[in-house]
Backbone as ProteinMPNN parsed JSONL, in Angstrom:
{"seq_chain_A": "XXXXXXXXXXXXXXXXXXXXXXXXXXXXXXXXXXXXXXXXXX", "coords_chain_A": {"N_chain_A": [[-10.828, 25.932, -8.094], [-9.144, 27.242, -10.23], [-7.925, 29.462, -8.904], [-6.372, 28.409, -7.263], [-4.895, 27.11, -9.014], [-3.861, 29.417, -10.193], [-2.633, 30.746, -8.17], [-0.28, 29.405, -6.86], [1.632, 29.266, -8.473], [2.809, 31.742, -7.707], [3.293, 31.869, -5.012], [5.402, 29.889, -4.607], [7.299, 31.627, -6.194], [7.414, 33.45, -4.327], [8.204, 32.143, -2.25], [10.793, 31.603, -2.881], [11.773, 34.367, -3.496], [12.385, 35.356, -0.901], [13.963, 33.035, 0.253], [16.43, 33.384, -1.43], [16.552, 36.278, -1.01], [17.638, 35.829, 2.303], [19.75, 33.917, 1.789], [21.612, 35.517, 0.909], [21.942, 37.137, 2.74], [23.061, 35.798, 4.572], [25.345, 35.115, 3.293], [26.688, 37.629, 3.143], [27.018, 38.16, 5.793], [28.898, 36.354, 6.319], [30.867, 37.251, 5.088], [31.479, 37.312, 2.467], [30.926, 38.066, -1.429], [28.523, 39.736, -2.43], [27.626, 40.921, -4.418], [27.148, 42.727, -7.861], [29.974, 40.954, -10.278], [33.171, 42.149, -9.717], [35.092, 44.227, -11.899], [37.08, 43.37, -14.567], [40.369, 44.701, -15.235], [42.7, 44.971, -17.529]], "CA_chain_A": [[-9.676, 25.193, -8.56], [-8.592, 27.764, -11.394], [-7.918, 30.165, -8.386], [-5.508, 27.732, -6.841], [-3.573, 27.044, -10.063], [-3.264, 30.738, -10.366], [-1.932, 31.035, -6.848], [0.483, 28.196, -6.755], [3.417, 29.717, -8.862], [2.976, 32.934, -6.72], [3.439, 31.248, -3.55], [6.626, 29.231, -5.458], [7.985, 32.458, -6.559], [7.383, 34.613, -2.968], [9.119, 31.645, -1.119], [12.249, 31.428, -3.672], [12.835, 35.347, -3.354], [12.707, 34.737, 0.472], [15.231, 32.009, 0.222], [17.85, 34.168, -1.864], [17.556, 37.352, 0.218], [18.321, 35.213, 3.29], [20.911, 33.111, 1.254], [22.546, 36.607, 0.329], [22.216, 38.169, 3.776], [23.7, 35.194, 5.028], [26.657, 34.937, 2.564], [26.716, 38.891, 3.432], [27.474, 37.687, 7.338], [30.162, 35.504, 6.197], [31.947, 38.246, 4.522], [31.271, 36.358, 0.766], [30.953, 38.864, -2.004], [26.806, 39.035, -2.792], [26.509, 42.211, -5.7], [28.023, 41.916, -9.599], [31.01, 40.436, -10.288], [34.231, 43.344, -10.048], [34.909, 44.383, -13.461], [38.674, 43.129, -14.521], [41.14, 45.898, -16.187], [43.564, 44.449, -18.238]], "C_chain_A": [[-8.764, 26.093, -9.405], [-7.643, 28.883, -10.371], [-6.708, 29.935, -7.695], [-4.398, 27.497, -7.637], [-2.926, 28.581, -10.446], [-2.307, 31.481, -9.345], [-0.668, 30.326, -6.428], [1.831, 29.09, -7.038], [3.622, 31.331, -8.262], [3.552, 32.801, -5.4], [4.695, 30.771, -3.833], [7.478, 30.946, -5.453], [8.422, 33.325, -5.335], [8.278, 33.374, -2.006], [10.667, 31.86, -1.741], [12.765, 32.962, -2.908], [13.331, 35.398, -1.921], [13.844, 34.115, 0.728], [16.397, 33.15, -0.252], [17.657, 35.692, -1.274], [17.83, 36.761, 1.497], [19.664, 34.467, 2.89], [22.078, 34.272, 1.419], [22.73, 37.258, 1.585], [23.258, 37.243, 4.938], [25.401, 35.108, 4.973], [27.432, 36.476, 2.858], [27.493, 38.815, 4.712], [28.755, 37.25, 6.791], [31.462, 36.078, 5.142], [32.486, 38.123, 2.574], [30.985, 38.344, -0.418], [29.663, 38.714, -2.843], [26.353, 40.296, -3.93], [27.363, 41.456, -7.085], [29.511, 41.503, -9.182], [31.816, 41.807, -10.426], [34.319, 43.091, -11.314], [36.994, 44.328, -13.261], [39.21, 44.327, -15.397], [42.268, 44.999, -16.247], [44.63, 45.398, -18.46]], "O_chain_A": [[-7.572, 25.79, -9.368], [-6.601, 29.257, -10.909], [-5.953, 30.874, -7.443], [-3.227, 27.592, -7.268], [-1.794, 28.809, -10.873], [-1.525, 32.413, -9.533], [-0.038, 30.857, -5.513], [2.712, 29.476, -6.271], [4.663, 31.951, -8.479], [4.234, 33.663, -4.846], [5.459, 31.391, -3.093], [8.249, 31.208, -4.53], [9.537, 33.842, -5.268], [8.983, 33.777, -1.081], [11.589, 32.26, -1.03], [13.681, 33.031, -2.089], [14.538, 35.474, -1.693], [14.712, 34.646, 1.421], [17.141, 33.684, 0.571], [18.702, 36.311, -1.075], [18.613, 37.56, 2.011], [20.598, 34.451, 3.692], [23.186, 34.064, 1.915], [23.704, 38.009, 1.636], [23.966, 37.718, 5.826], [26.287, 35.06, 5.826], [28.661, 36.521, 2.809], [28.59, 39.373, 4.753], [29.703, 38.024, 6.919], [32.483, 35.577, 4.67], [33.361, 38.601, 1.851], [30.918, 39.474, 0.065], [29.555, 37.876, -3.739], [25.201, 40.592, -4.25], [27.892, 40.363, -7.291], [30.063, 41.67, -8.095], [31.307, 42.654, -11.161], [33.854, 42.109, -11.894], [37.799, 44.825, -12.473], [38.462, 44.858, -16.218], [42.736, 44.38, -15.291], [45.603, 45.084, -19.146]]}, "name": "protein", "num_of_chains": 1, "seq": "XXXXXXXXXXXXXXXXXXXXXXXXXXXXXXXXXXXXXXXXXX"}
């Protein structure tokens, strides 16, 4: 059981980053702007 609660938010965490590099490779396709924000000069 202890083995399972230790595994849980690993499994949580390995699907999320999954999700946002597909989100980003997606938004990447669609020509979206996926690194830091440009830096403004005043």
């Amino acid at each position: 059981m202890l083995a399972f609660y230790l595994a849980a938010p690993e499994v949580e965490n390995d699907r999320r980053a999954f999700n946002v590099f597909h989100g980003m490779r997606r938004a990447k396709k669609e020509g979206l702007w996926v690194a830091t924000a440009p830096n403004r000069i005043s």
